[in-house]
mmCIF file of the protein (N, C-alpha, C, O) and its ligand, coordinates in Angstrom:
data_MODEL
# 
_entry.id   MODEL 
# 
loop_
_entity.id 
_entity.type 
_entity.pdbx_number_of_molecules 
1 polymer     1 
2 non-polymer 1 
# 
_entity_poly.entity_id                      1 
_entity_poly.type                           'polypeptide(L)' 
_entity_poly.nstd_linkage                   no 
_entity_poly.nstd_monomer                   no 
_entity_poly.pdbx_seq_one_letter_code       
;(UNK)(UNK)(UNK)(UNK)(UNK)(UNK)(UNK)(UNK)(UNK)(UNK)(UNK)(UNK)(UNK)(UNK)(UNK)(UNK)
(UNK)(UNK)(UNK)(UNK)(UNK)(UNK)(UNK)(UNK)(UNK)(UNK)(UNK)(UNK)(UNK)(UNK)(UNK)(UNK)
(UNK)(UNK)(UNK)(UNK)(UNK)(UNK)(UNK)(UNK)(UNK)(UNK)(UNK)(UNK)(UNK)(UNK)(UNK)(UNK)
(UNK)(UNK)
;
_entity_poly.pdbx_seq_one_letter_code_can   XXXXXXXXXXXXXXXXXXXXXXXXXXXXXXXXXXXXXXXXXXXXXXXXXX 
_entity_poly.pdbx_strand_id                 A 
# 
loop_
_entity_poly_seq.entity_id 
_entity_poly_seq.num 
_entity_poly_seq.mon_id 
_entity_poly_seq.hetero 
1 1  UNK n 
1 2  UNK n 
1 3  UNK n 
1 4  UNK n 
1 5  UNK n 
1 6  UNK n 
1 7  UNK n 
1 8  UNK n 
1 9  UNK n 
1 10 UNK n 
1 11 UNK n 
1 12 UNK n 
1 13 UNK n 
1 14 UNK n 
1 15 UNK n 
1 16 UNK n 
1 17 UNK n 
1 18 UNK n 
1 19 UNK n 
1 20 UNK n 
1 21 UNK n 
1 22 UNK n 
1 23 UNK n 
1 24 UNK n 
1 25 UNK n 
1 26 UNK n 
1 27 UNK n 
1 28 UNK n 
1 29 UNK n 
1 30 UNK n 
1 31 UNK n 
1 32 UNK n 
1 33 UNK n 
1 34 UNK n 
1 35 UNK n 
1 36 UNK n 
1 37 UNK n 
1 38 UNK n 
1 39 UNK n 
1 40 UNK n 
1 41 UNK n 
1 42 UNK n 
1 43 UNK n 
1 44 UNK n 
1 45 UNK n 
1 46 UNK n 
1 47 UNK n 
1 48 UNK n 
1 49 UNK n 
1 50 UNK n 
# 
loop_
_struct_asym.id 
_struct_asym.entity_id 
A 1 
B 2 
# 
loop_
_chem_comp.id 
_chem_comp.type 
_chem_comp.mon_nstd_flag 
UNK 'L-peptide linking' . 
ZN  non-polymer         . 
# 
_pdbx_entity_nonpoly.entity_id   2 
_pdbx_entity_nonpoly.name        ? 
_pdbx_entity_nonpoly.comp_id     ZN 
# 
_pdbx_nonpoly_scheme.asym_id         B 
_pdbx_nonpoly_scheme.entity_id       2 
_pdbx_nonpoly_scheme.mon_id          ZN 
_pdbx_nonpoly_scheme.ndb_seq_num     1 
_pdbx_nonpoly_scheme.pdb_seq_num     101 
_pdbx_nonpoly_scheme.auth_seq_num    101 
_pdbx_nonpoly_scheme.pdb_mon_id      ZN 
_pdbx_nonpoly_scheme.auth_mon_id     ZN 
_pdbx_nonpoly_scheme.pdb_strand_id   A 
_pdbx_nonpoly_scheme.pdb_ins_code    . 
# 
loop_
_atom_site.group_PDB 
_atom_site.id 
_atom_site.type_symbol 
_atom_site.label_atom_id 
_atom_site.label_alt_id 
_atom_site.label_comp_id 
_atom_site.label_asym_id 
_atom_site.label_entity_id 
_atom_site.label_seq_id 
_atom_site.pdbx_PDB_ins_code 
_atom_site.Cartn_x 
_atom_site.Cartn_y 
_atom_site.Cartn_z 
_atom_site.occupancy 
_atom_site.B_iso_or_equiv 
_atom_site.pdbx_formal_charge 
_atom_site.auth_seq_id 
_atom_site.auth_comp_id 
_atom_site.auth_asym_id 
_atom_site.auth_atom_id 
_atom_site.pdbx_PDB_model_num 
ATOM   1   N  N  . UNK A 1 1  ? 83.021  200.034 64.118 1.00 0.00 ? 1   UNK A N  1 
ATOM   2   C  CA . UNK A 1 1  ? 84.249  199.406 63.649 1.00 0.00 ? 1   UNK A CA 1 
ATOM   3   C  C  . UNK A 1 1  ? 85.455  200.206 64.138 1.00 0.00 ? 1   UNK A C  1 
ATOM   4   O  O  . UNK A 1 1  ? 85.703  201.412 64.113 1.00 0.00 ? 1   UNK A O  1 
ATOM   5   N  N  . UNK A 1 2  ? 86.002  199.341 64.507 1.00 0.00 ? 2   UNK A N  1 
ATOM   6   C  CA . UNK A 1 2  ? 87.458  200.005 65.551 1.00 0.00 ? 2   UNK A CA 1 
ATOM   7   C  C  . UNK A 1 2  ? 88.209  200.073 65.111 1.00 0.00 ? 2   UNK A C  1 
ATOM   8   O  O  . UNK A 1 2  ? 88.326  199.036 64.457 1.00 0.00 ? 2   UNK A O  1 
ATOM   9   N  N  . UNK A 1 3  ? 89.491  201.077 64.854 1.00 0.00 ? 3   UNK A N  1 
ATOM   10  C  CA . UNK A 1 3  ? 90.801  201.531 63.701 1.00 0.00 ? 3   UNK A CA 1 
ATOM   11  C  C  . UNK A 1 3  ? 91.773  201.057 64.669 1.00 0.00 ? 3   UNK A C  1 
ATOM   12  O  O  . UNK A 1 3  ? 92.710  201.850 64.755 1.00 0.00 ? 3   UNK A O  1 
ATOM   13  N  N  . UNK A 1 4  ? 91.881  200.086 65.400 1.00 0.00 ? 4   UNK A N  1 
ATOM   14  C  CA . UNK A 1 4  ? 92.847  199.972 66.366 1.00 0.00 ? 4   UNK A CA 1 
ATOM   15  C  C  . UNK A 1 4  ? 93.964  199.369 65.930 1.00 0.00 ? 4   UNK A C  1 
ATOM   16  O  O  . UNK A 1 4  ? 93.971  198.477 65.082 1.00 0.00 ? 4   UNK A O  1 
ATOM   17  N  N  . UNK A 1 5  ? 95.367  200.025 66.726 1.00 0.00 ? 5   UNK A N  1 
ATOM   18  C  CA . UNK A 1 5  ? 96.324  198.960 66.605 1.00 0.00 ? 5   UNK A CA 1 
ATOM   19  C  C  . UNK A 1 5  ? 96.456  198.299 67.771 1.00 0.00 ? 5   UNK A C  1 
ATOM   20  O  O  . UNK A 1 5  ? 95.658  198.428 68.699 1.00 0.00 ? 5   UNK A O  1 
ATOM   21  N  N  . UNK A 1 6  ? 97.431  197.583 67.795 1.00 0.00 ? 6   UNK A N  1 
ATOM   22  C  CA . UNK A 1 6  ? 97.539  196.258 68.460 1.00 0.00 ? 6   UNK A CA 1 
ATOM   23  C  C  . UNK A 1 6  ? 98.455  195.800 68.897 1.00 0.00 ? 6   UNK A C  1 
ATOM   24  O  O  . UNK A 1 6  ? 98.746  194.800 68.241 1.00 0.00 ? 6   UNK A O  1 
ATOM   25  N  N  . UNK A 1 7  ? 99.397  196.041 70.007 1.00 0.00 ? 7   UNK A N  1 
ATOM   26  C  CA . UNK A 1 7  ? 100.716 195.893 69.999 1.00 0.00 ? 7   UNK A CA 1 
ATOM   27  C  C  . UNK A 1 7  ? 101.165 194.375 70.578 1.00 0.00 ? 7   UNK A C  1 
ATOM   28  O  O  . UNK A 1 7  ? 101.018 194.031 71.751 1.00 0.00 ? 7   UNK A O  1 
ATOM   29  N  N  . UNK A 1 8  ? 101.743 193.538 69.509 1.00 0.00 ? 8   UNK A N  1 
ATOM   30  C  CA . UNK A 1 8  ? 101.947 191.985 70.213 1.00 0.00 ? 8   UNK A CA 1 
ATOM   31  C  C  . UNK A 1 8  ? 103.568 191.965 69.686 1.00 0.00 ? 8   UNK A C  1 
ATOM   32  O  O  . UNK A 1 8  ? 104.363 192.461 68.888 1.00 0.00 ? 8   UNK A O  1 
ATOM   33  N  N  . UNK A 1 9  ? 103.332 190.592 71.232 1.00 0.00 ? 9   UNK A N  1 
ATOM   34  C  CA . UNK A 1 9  ? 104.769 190.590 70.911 1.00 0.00 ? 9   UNK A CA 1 
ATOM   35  C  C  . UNK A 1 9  ? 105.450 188.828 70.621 1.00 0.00 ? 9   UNK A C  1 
ATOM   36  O  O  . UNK A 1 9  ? 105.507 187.832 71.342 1.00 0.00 ? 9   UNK A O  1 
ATOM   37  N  N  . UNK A 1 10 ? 105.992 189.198 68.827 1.00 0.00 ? 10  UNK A N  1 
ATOM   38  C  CA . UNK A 1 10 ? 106.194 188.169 68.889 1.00 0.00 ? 10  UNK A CA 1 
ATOM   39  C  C  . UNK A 1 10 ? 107.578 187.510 68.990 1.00 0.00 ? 10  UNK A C  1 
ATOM   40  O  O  . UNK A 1 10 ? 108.578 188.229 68.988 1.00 0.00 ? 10  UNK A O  1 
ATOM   41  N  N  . UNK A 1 11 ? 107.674 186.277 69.071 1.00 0.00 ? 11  UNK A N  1 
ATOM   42  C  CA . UNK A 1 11 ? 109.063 185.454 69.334 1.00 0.00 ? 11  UNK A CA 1 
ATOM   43  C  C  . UNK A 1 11 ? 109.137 184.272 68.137 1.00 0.00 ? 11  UNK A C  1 
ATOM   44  O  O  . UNK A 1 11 ? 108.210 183.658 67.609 1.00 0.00 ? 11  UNK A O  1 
ATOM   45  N  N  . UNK A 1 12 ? 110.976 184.162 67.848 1.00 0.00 ? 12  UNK A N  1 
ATOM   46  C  CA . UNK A 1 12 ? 110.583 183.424 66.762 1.00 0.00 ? 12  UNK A CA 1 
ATOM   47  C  C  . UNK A 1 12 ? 110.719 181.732 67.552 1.00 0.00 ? 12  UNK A C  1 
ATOM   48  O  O  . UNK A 1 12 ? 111.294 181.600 68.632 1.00 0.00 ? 12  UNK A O  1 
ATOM   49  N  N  . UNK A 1 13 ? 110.136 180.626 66.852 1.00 0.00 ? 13  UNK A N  1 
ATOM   50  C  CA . UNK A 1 13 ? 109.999 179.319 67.538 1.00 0.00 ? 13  UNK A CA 1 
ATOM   51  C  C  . UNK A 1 13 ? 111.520 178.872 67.823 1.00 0.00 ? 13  UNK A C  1 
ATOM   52  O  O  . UNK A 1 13 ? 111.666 178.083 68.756 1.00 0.00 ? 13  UNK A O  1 
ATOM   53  N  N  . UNK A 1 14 ? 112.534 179.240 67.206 1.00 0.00 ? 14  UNK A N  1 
ATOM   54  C  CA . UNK A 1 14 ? 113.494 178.329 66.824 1.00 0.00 ? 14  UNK A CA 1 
ATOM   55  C  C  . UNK A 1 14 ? 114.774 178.895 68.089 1.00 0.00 ? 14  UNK A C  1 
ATOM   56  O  O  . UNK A 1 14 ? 115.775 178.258 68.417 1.00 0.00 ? 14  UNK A O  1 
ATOM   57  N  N  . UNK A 1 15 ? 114.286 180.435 68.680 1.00 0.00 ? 15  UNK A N  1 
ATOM   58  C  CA . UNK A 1 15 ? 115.392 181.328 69.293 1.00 0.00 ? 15  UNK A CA 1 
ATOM   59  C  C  . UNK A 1 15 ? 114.769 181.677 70.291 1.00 0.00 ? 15  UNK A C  1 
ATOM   60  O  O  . UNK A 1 15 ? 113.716 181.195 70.706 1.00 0.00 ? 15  UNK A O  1 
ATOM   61  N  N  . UNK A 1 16 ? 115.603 182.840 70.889 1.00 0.00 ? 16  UNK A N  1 
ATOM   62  C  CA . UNK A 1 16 ? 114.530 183.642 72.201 1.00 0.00 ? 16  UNK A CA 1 
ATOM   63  C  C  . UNK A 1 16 ? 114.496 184.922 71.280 1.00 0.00 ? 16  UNK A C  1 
ATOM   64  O  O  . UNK A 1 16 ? 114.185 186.028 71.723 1.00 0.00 ? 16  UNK A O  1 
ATOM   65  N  N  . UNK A 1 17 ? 114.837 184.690 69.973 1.00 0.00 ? 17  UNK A N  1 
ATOM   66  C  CA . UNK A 1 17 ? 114.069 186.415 69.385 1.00 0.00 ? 17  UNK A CA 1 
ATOM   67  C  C  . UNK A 1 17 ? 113.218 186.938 69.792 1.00 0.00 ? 17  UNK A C  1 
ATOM   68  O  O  . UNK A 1 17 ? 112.443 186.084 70.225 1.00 0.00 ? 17  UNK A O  1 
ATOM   69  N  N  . UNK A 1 18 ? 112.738 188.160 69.976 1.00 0.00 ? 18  UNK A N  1 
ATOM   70  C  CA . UNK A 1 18 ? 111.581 188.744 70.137 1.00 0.00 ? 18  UNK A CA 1 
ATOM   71  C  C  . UNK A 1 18 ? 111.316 189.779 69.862 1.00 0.00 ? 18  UNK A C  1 
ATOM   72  O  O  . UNK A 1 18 ? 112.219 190.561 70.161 1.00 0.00 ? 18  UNK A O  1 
ATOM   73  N  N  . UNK A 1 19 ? 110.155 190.405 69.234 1.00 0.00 ? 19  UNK A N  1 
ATOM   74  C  CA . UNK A 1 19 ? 109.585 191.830 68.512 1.00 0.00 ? 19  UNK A CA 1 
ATOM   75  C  C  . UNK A 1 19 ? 108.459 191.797 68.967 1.00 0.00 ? 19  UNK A C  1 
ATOM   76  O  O  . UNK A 1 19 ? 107.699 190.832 69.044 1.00 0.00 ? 19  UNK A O  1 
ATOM   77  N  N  . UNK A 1 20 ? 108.188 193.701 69.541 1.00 0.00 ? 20  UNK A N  1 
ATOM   78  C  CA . UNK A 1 20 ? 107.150 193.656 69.039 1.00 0.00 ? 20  UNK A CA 1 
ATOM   79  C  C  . UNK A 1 20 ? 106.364 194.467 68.270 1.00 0.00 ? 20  UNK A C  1 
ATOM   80  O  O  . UNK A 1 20 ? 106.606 195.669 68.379 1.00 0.00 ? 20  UNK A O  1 
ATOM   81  N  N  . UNK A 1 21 ? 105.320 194.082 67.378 1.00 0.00 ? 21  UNK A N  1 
ATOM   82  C  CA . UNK A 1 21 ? 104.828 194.568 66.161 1.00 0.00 ? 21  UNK A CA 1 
ATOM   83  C  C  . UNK A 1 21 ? 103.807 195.151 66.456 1.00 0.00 ? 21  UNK A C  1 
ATOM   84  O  O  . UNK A 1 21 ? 103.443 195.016 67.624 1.00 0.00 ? 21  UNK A O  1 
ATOM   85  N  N  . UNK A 1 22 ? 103.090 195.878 65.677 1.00 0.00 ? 22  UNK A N  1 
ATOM   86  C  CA . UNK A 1 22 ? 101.490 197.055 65.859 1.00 0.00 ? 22  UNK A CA 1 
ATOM   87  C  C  . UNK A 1 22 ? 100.780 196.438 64.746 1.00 0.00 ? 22  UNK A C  1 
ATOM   88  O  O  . UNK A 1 22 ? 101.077 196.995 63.689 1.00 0.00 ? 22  UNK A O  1 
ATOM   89  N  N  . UNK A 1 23 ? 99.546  195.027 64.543 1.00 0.00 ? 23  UNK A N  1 
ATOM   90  C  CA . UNK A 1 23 ? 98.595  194.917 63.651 1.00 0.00 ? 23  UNK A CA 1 
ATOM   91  C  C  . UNK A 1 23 ? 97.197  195.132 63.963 1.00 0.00 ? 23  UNK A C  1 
ATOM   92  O  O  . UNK A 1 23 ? 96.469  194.863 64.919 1.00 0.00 ? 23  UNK A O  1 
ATOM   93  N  N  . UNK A 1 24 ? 97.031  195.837 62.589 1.00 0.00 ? 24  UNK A N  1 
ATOM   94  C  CA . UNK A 1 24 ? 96.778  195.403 62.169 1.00 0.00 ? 24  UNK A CA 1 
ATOM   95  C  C  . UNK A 1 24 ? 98.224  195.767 60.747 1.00 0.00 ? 24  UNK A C  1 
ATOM   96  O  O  . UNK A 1 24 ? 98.676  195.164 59.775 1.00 0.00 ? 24  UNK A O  1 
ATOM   97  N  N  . UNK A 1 25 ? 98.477  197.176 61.486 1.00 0.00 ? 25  UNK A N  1 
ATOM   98  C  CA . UNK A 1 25 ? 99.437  198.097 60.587 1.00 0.00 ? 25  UNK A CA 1 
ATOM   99  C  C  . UNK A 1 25 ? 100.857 197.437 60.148 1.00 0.00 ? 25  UNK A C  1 
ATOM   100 O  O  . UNK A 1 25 ? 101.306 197.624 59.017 1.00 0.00 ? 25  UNK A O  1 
ATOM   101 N  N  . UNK A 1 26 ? 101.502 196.688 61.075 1.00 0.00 ? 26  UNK A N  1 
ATOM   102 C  CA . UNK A 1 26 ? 102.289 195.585 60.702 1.00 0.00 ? 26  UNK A CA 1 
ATOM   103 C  C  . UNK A 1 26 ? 102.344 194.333 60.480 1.00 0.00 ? 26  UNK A C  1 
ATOM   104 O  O  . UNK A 1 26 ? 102.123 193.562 61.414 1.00 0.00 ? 26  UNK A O  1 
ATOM   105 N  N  . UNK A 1 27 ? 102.563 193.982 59.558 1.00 0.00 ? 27  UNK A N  1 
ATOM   106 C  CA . UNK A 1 27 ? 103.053 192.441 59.471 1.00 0.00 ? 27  UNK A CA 1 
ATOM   107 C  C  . UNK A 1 27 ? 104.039 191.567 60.673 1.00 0.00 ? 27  UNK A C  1 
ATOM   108 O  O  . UNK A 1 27 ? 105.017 191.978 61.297 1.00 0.00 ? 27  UNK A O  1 
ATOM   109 N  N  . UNK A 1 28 ? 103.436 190.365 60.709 1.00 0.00 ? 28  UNK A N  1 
ATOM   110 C  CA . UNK A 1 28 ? 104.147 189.602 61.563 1.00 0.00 ? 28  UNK A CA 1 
ATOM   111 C  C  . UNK A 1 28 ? 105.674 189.405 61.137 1.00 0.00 ? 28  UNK A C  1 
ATOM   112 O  O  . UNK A 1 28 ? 105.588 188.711 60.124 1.00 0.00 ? 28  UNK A O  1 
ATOM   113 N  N  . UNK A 1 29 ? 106.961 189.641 61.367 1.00 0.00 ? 29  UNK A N  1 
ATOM   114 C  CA . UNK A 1 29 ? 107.974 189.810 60.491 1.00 0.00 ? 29  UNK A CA 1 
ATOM   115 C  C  . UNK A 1 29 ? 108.243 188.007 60.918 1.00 0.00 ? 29  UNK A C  1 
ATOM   116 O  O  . UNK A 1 29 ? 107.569 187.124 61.449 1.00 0.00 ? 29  UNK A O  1 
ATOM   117 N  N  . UNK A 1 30 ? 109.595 188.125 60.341 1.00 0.00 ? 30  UNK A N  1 
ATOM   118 C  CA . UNK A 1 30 ? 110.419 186.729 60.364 1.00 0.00 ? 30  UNK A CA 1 
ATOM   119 C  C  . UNK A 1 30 ? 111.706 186.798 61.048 1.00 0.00 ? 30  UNK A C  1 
ATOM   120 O  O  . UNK A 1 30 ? 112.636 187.570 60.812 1.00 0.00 ? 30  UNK A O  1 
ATOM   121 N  N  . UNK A 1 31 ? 111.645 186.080 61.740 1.00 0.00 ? 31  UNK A N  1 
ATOM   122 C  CA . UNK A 1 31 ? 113.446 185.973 62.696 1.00 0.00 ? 31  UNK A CA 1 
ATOM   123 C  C  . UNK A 1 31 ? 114.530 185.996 61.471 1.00 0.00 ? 31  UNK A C  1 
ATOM   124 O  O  . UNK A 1 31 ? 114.713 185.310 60.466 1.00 0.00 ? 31  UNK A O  1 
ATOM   125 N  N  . UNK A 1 32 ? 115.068 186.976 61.984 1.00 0.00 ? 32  UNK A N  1 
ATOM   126 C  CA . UNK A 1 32 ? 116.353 187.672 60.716 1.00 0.00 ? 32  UNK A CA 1 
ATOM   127 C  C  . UNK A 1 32 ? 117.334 186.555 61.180 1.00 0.00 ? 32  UNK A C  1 
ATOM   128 O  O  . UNK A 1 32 ? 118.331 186.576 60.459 1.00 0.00 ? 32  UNK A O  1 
ATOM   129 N  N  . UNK A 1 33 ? 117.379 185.864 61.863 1.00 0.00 ? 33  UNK A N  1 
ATOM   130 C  CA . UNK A 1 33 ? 118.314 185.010 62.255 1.00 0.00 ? 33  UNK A CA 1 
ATOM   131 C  C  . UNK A 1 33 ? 117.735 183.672 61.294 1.00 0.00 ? 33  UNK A C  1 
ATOM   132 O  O  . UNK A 1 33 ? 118.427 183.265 60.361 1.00 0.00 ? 33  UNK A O  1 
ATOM   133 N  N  . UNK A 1 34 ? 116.708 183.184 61.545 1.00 0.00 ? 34  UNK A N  1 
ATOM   134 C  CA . UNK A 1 34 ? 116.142 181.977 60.768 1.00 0.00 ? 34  UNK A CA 1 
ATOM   135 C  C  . UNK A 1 34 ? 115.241 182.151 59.701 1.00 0.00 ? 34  UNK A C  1 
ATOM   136 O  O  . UNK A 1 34 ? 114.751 181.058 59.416 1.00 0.00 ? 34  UNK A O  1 
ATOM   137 N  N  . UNK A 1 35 ? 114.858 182.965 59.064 1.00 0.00 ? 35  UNK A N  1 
ATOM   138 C  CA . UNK A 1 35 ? 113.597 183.301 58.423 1.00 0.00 ? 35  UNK A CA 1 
ATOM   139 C  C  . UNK A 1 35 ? 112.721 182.674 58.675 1.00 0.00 ? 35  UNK A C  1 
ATOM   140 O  O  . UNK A 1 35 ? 112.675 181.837 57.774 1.00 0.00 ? 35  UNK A O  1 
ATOM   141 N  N  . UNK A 1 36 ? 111.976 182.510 59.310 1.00 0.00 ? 36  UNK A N  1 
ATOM   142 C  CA . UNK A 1 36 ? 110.706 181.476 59.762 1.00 0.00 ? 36  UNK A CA 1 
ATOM   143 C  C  . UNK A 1 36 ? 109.849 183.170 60.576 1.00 0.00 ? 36  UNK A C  1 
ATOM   144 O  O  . UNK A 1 36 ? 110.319 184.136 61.177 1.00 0.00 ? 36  UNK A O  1 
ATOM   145 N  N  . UNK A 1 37 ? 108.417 182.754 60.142 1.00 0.00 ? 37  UNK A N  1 
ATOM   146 C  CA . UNK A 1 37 ? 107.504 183.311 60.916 1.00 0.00 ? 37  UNK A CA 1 
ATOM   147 C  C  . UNK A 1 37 ? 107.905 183.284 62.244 1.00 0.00 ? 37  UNK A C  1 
ATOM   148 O  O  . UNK A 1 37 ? 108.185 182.262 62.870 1.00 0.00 ? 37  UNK A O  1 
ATOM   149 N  N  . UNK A 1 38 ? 107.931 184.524 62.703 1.00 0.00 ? 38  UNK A N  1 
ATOM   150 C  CA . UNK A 1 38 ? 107.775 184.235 64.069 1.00 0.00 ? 38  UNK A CA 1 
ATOM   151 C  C  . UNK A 1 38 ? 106.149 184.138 64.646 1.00 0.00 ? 38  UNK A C  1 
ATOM   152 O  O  . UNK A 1 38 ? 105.207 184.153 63.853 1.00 0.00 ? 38  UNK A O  1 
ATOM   153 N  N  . UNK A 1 39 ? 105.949 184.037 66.165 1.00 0.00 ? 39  UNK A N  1 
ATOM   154 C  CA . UNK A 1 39 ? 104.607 183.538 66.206 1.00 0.00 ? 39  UNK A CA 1 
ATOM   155 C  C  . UNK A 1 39 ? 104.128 184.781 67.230 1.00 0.00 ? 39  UNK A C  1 
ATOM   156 O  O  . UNK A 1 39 ? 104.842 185.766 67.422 1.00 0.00 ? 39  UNK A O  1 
ATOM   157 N  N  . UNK A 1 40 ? 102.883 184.603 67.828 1.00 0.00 ? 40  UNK A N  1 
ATOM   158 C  CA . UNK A 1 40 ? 102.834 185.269 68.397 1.00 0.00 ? 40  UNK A CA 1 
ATOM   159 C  C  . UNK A 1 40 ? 102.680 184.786 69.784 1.00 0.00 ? 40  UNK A C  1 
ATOM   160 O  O  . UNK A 1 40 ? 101.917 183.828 69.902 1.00 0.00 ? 40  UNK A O  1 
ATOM   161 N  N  . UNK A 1 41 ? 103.391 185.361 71.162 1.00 0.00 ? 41  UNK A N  1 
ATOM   162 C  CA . UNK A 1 41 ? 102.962 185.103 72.514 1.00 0.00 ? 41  UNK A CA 1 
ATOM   163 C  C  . UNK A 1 41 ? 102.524 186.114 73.528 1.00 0.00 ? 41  UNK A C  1 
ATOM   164 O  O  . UNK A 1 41 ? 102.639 185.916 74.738 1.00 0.00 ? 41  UNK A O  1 
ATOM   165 N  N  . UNK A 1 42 ? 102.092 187.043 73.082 1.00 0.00 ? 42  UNK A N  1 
ATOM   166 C  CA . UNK A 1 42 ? 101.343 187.737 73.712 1.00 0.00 ? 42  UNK A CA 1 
ATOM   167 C  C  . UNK A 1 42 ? 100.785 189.036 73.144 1.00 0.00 ? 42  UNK A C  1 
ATOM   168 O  O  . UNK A 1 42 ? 101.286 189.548 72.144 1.00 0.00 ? 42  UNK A O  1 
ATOM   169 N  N  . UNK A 1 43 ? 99.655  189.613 73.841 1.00 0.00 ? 43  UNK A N  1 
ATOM   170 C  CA . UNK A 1 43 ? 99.154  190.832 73.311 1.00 0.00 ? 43  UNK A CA 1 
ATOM   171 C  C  . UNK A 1 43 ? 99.411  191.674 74.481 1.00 0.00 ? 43  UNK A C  1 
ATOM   172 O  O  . UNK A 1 43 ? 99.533  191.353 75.663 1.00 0.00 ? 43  UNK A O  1 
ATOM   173 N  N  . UNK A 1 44 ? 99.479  193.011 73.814 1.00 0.00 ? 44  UNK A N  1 
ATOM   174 C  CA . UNK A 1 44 ? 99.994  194.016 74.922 1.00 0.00 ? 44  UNK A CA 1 
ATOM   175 C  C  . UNK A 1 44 ? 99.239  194.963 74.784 1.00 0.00 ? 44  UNK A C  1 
ATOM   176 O  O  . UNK A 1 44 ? 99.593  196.067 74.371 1.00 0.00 ? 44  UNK A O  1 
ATOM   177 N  N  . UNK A 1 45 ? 97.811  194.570 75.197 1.00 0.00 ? 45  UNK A N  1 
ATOM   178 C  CA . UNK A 1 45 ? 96.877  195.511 75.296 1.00 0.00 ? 45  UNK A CA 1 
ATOM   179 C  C  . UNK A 1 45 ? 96.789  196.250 76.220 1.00 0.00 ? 45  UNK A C  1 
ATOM   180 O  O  . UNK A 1 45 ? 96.269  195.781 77.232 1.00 0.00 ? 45  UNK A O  1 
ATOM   181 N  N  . UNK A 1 46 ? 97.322  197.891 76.253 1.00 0.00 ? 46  UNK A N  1 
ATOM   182 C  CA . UNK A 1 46 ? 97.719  198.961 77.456 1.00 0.00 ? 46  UNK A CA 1 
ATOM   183 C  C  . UNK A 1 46 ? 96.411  199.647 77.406 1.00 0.00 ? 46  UNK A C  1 
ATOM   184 O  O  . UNK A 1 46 ? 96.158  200.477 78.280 1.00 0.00 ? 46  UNK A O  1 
ATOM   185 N  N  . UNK A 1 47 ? 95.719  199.437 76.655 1.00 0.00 ? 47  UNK A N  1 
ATOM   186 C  CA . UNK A 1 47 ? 94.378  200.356 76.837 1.00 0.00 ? 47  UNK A CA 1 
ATOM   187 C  C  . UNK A 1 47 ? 94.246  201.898 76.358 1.00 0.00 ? 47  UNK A C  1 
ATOM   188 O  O  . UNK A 1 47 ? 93.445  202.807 76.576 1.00 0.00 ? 47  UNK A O  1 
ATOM   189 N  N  . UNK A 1 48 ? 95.060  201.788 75.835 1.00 0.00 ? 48  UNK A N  1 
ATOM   190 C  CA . UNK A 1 48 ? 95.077  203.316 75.009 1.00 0.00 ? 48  UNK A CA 1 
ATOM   191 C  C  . UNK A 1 48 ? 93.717  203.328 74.405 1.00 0.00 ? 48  UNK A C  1 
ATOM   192 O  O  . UNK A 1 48 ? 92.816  202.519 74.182 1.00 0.00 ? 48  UNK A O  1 
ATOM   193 N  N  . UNK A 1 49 ? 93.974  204.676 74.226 1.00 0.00 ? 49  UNK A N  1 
ATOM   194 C  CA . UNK A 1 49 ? 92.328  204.744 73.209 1.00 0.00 ? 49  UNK A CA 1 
ATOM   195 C  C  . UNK A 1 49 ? 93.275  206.363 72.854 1.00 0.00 ? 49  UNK A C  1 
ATOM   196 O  O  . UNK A 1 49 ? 93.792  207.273 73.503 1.00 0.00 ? 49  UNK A O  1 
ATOM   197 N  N  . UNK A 1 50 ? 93.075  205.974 71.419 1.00 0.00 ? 50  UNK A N  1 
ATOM   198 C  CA . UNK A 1 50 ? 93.528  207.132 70.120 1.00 0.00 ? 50  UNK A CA 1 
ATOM   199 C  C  . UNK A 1 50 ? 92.147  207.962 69.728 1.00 0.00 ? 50  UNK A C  1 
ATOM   200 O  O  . UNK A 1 50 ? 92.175  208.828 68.853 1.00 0.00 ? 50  UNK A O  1 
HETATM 201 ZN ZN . ZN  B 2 .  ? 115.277 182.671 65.285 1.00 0.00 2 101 ZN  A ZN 1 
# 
């Protein structure tokens, strides 16, 4: 079982917002502009190993 984080990056639907977050350790946040989930469009798996 793998302790990994996860770095994605998300955008909110409504803007070109974009973050990106570490889950499992973060929550998907919400566009401070719209409050709506943002979603996710990509993973930014660099291959680290901790
Ligand atoms: Zn937005």
């Amino acid at each position: 079982m793998r302790d990994k984080v996860e770095a994605v990056h998300v955008k909110c639907p409504m803007c070109d917002h974009t973050q990106i977050v570490y889950i499992p350790k973060e929550q998907i946040p919400r566009c401070p502009v719209h409050d709506v989930r943002m979603i996710i469009v990509e993973l930014l798996d660099e291959g680290k190993s901790y």
